[in-house]
C-alpha positions as CSV (number, residue, x, y, z in Angstrom):
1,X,7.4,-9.3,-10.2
2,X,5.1,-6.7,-10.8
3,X,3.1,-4.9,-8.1
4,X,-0.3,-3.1,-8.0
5,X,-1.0,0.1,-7.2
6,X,-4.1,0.4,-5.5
7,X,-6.5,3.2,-4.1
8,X,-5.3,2.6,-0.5
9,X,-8.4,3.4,2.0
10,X,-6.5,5.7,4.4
11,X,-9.8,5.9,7.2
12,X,-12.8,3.7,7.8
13,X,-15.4,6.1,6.7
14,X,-13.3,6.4,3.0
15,X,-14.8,4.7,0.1
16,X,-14.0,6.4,-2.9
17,X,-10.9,8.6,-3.8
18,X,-9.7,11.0,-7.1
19,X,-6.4,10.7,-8.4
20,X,-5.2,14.4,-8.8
21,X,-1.8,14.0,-10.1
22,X,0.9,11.6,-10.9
23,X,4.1,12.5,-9.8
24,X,5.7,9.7,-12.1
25,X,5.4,9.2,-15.7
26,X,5.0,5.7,-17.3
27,X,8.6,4.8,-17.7
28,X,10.0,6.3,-14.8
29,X,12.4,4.6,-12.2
30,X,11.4,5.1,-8.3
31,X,12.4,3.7,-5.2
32,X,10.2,2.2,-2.2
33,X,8.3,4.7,-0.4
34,X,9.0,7.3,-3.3
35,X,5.7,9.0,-3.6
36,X,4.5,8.8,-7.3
37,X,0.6,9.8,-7.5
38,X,-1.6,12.4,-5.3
39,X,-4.8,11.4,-4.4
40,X,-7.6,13.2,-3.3
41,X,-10.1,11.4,-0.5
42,X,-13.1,13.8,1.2
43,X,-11.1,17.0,2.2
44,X,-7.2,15.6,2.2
45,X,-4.7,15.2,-0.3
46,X,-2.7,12.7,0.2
47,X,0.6,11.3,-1.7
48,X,0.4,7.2,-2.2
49,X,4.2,6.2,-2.0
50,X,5.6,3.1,-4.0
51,X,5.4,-0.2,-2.3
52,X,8.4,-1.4,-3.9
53,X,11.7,0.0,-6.1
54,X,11.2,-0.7,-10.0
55,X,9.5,1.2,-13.1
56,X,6.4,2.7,-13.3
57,X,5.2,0.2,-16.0
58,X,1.7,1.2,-16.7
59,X,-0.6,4.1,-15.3
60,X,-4.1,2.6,-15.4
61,X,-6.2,5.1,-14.2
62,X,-6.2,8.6,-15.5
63,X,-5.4,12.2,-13.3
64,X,-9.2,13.1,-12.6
65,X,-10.8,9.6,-12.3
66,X,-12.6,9.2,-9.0
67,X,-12.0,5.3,-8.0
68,X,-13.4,2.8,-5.3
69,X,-10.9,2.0,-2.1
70,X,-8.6,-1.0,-3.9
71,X,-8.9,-0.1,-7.4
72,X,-5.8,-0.4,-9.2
73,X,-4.4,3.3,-10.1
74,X,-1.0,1.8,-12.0
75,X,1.5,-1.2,-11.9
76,X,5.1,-1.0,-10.8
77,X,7.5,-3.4,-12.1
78,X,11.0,-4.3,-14.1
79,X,10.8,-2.6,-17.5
80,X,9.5,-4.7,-19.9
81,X,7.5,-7.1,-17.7
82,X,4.7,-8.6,-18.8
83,X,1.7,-6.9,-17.0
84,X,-1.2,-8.7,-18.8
85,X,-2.4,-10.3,-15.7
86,X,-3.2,-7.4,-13.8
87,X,-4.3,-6.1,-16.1
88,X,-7.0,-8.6,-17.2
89,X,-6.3,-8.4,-21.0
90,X,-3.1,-9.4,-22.8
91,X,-0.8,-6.1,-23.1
92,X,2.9,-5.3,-24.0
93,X,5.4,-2.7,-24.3
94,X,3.7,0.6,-25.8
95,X,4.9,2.2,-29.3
96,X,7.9,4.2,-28.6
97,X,8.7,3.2,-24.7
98,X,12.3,3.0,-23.8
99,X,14.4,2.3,-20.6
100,X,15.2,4.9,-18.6
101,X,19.0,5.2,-17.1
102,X,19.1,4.2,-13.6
103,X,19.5,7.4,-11.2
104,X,22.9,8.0,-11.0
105,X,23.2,7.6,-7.0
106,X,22.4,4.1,-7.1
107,X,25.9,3.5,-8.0
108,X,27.9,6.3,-7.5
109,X,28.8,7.9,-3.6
110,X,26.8,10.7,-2.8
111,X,28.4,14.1,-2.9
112,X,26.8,17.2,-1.1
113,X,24.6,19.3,-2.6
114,X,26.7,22.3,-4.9
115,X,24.9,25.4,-6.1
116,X,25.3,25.1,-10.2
117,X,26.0,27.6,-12.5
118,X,28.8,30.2,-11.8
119,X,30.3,32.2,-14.3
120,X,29.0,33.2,-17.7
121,X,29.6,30.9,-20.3
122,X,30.6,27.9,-18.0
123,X,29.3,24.4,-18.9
124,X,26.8,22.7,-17.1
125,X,27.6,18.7,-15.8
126,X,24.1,17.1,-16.0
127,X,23.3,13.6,-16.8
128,X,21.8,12.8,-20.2
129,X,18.5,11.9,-18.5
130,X,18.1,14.4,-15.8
131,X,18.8,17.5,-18.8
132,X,15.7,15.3,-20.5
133,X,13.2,15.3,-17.8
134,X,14.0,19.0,-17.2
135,X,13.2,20.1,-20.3
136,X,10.5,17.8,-20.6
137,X,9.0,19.7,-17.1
138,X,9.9,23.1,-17.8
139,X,12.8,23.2,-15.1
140,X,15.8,25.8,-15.9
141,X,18.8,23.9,-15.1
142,X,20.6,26.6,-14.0
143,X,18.7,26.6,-10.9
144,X,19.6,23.5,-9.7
145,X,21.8,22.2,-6.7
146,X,24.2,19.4,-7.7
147,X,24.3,16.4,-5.8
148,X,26.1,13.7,-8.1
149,X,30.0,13.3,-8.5
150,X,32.3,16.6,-9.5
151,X,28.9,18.5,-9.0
152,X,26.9,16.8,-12.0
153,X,23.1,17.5,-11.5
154,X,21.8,13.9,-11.8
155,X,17.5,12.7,-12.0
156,X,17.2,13.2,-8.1
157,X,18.1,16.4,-8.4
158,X,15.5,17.5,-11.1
159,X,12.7,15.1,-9.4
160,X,13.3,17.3,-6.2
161,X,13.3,20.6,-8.1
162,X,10.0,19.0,-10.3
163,X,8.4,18.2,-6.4
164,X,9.1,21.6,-5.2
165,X,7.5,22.8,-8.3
166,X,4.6,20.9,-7.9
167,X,3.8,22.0,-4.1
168,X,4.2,25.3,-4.9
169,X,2.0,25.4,-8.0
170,X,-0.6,23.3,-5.4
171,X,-0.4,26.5,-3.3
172,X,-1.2,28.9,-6.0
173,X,-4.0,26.4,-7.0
174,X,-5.7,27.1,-3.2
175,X,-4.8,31.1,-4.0
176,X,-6.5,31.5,-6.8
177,X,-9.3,29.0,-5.3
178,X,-10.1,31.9,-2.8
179,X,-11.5,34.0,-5.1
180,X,-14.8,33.6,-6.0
181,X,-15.5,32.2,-9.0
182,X,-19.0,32.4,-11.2
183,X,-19.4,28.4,-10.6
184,X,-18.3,26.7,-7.6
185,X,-18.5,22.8,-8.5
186,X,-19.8,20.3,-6.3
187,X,-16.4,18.4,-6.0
188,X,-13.9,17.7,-3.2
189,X,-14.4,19.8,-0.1
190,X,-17.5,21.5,-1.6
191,X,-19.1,17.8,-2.4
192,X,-18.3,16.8,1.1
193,X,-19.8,19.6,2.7
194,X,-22.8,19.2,0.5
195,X,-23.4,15.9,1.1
196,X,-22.9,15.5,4.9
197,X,-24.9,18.7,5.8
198,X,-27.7,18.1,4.0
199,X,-27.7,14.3,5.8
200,X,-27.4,16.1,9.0
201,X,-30.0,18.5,8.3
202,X,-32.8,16.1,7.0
203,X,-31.8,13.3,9.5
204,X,-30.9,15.1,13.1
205,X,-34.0,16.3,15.2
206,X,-32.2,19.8,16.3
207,X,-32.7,21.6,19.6
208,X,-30.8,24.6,19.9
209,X,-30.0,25.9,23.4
210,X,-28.3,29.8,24.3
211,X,-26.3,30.8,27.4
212,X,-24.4,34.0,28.0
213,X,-20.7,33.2,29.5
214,X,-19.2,35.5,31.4
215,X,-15.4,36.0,30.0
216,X,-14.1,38.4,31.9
217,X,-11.5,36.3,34.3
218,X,-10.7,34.4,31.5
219,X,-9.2,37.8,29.5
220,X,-7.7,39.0,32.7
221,X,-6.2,35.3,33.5
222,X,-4.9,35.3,29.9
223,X,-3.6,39.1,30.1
224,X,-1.9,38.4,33.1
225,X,-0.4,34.8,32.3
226,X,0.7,34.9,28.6
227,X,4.0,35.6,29.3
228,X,4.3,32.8,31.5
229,X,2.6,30.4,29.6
230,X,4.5,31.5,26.4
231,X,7.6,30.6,28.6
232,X,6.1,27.3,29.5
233,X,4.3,25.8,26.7
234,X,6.7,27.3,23.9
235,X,3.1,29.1,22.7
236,X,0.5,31.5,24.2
237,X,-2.8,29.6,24.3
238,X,-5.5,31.6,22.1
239,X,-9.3,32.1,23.5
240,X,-10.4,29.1,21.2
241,X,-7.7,27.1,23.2
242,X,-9.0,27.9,26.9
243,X,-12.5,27.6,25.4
244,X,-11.3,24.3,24.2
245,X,-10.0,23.0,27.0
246,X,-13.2,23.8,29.1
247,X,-15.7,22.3,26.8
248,X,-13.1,19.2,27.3
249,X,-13.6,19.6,30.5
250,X,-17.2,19.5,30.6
251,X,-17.5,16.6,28.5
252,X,-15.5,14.4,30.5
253,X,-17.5,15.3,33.6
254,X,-21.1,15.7,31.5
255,X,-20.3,12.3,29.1
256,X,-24.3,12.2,27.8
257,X,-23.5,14.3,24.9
258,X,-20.2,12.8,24.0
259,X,-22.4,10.1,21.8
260,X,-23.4,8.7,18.4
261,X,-26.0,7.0,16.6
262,X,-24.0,3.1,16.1
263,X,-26.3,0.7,14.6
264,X,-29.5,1.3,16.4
265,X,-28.2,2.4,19.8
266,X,-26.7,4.9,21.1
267,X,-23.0,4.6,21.8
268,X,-21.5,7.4,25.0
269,X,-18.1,7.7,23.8
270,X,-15.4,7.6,26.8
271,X,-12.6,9.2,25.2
272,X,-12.9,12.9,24.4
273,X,-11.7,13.5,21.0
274,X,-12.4,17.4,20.2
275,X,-12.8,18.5,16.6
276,X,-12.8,21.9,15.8
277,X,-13.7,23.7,12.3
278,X,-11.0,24.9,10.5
279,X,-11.6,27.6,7.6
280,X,-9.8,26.9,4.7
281,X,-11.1,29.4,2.3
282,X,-12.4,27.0,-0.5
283,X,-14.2,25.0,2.4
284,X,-14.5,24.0,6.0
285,X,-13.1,21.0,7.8
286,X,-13.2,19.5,11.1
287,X,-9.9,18.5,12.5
288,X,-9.8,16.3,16.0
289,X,-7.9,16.5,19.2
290,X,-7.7,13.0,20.7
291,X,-8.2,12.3,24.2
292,X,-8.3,16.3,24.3
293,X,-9.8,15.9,28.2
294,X,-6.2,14.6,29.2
295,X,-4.0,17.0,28.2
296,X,-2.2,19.9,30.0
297,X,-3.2,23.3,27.9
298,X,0.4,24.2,26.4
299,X,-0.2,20.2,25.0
300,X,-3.9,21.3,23.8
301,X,-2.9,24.7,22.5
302,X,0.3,22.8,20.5
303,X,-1.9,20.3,18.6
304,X,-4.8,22.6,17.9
305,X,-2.1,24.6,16.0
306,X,-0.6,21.8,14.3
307,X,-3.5,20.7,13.2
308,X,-4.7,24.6,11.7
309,X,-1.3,25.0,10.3
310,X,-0.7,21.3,8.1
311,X,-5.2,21.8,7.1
312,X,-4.5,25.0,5.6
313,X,-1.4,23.7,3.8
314,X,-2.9,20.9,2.6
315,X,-1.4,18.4,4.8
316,X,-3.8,16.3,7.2
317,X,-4.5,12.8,6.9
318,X,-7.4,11.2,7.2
319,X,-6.8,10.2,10.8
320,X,-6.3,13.7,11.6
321,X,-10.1,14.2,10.9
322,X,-11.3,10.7,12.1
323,X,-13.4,9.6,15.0
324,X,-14.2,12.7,16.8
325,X,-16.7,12.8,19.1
326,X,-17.9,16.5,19.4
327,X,-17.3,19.6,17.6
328,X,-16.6,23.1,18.8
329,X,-17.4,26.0,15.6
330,X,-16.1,29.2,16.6
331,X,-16.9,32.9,14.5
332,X,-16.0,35.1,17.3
333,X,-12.9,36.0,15.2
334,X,-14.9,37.1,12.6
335,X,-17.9,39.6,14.6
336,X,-20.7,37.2,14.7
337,X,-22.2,37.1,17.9
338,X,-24.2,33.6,18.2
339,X,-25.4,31.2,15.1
340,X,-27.0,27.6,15.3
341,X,-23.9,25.8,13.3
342,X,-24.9,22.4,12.0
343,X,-24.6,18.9,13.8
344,X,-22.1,17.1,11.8
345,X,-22.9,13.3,12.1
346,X,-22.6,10.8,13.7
347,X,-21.8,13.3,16.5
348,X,-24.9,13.9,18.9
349,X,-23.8,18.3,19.2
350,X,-22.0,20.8,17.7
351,X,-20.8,24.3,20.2
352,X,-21.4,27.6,18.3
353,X,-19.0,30.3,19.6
354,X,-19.5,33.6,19.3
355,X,-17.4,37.0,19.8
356,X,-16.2,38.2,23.4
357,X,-17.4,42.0,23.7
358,X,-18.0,44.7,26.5
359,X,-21.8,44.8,27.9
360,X,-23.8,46.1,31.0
361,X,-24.8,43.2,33.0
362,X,-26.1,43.6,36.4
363,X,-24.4,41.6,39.4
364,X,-25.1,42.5,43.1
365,X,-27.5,45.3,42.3
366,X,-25.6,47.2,40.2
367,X,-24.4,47.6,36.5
368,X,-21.1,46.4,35.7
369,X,-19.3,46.2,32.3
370,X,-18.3,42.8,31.4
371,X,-16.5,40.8,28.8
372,X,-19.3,38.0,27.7
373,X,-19.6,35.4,24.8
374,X,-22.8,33.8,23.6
375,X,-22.8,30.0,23.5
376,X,-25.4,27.9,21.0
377,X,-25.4,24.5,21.6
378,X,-27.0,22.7,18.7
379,X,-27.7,18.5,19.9
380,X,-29.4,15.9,18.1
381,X,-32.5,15.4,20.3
382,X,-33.1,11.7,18.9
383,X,-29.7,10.7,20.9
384,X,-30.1,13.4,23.6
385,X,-32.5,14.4,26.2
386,X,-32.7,18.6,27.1
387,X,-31.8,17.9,30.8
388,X,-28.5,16.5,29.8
389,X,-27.6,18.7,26.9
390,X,-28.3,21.7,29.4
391,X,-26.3,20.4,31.9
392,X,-23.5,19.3,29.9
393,X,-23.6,23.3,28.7
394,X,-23.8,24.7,32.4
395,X,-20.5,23.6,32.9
396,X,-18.8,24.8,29.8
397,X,-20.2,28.1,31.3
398,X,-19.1,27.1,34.9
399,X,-15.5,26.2,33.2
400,X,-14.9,29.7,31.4
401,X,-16.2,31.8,34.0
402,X,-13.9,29.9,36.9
403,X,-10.6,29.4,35.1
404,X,-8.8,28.7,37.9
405,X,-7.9,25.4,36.0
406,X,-5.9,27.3,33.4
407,X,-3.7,29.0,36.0
C-alpha cells in the first residue's frame, strides 16, 4: 500500500519547511528509517527518513519548494502501484520508468567491508545497478569499499559513498557561504533572523540596564582549577560556561525574568532552560540548555559544547533550539566591550556579555588592577518591572564575583 511522505512538523513553533535535497530518485528502493529527502525548517536541516521499506514511486514536490507542516513531499510504495489517490488526479507509471534490482544484501549474507581496487588492470566486481547509479552520480568506483559476497561493491555501497558525498559538498556549501557575497537573500537563517528581530524590535518595550562584574576570582579560580576540572568533567569549562552557570543560578533564585508573553498573561517559567547564541558564520542561532539550573558544571560545560559543535555542522534539531526561557549573547571573544543585543521573543530578556580586561578600580581606598566584564541586560518592560530585572542582574554579578560554587 502506498505511503505519504509528508512535511513532518519537527517543533511547535514550525509551520512551513523547504525541501533542499532528495537523497532518492523516483525509482529508487529504500528501507524504513532510510533517510531519502533533506529538509530545511527556520535554521535546521534536517533528513526525513522513510516510514516504510518500498520504492520511491513519485517525488511530488520539487528540491526548493517551501511547503506547509503535512504537505505531501513524495509517495513510497511497490513499484508500479497505483498512486492516483494521493495524488488527487488519476496517474500511472511515467515514460521510461523501470524496476530497480533489489539491493543485493537483502538476500545475500553480509560480508565485511574490502578496500577495492588493487593491482593495475584488475577487474572490478560491482553489481549491474550499483556501476549505474555511480556513474549516474559522478562516484569513481575505484574508491569504494566492498561489502557484498567475494568483495562485489553492491547499491549500499555507492548510496553510502553518494551520502558521504553529499555531506561533504553541504560543508563546502557553508565554506563558501562565509564569504561575503554582493546579495545576501532573505532565505533560511537570514529570513529567520529578519523576521523575528524586527517582531521583537517593534513589539518589546526595551530597558536596558549596565553593571560592571568584577572577574577576577573567577580567572584565578579557573587558572588554578582547570586541571582538575579537566580531570573531572573530561573538559575544561570556558568563561561562557561559569558565566553560564551563574546566570543559571540567578534565575533560579530571581524567577521574575525567567517569563513570557502566553495569551494575554504573563507565564514565570519554573524550569531554567538557557539558550545561548551560537555564530554560525552565515547567521546566528540560539541553542538551549534544559533545566540548565540543575546541572553540575562539567554537565553544563558538556552540553553547551555539544550543542556549538552539531549547530556549526549543521546538525541540531528543532528541539535543540525549542522552549528556552532566557538567552545569554556573549562578544567578549571578539573585543566588544558591552552592546544592547536584542530580546528574542517570547523570552522577557536577553544578557549581553562583554570582554574580561585589566582596569583601575578603586577598593578600600586604593587603586587596584582588576579583571572586569560589562554586563547589559536588555528585558521587555511590558512583562517586567525594573526592581526585578535589577535584582535578577545583582546576582549574576553576586554569582561571578563569589565563585565559590564553581570550586
Amino acid at each position: 500500500m502506498a505511503t505519504r511522505i509528508d512535511m513532518p512538523q519537527l517543533g511547535l513553533t514550525m509551520e512551513r519547511g523547504t525541501i533542499l535535497q532528495w537523497l532518492k530518485a523516483e525509482g529508487d528502493r529504500v528501507q524504513k528509517g532510510q533517510p531519502v529527502v533533506l529538509i530545511q525548517t527556520e535554521k535546521v536541516e534536517y533528513e526525513v527518513e522513510a516510514p516504510g521499506a518500498g520504492t520511491l514511486l513519485k517525488v511530488v514536490a520539487k528540491e526548493g519548494a517551501e511547503l506547509p507542516v503535512g504537505s505531501l513531499m513524495g509517495i513510497l510504495g511497490q513499484s508500479g502501484e497505483d498512486v492516483s489517490g494521493l495524488l488527487g488526479a488519476p496517474t500511472g507509471p511515467e515514460p521510461g520508468t523501470t524496476n530497480h534490482e533489489p539491493r543485493a544484501t537483502s538476500h545475500e549474507p553480509r560480508a565485511e567491508s574490502a578496500p577495492v581496487g588493487g593491482a593495475a588492470g584488475e577487474r572490478i566486481k560491482i553489481s549491474p545497478v550499483a556501476r549505474k547509479l555511480a556513474q549516474e552520480h559522478g562516484i569513481d568506483i575505484a574508491t569504494l569499499s566492498a561489502s557484498g559476497p567475494d568483495g562485489r561493491i553492491v547499491r549500499e555501497d555507492v548510496e553510502r559513498a553518494i551520502a558521504t558525498k553529499s555531506r561533504e559538498q553541504r560543508a563546502e556549501s557553508r565554506e563558501e557561504a562565509k564569504a561575503i557575497p554582493e546579495i545576501i537573500p532573505l532565505t533560511g537563517i537570514r529570513k529567520v533572523i529578519f523576521d523575528r528581530m524586527g517582531q521583537s524590535w517593534r513589539e518589546a518595550a526595551r530597558v536596558t540596564l549596565f553593571a560592571d562584574a568584577d572577574m577576577t576570582e573567577i580567572a584565578r579560580l579557573r587558572q588554578e582549577k582547570g586541571t582538575e576540572w579537566e580531570r573531572r568533567f573530561g573538559i575544561k569549562p570556558s568563561y561562557s560556561d561559569l558565566i553560564h552557570m551563574a546566570v543559571a543560578k540567578a534565575l533560579r533564585e530571581e524567577p521574575r525574568i525567567n517569563c513570557r508573553l502566553d495569551g494575554q498573561g504573563v507565564r514565570v517559567r519554573k524550569e531554567v532552560n538557557l539558550a545561548f547564541a551560537v555564530d554560525l558564520g552565515e547567521g546566528l542561532l540560539a541553542a538551549v540548555i534544559r533545566d540548565a539550573d540543575r546541572k553540575s558544571l562539567g554537565d553544563l560545560a558538556k552540553a553547551a559544547r555539544d550543542l556549538a559543535e552539531r549547530a556549526r555542522a549543521g546538525r541540531l534539531t528543532p528541539d535543540d533550539m525549542a522552549d528556552g526561557t532566557f538567552t545569554v549573547s556573549n562578544l567578549g571573544g571578539l573585543g566588544v566591550e558591552y552592546f544592547t543585543p536584542i530580546i528574542n521573543p517570547p523570552q522577557a530578556g536577553i544578557l549581553g556579555v562583554g570582554k574580561i580586561q585589566e582596569k583601575p578600580v578603586v577598593l578600600g581606598g586604593g587603586i587596584h588592577v582588576r579583571s572586569m566584564m560589562t554586563l547589559s541586560l536588555v528585558f521587555d518592560h511590558r512583562l517586567v518591572d525594573g526592581a526585578p530585572a535589577a535584582k535578577f542582574l545583582a546576582k549574576v554579578k553576586e554569582f561571578l564575583e563569589n565563585p565559590a560554587w564553581a570550586a
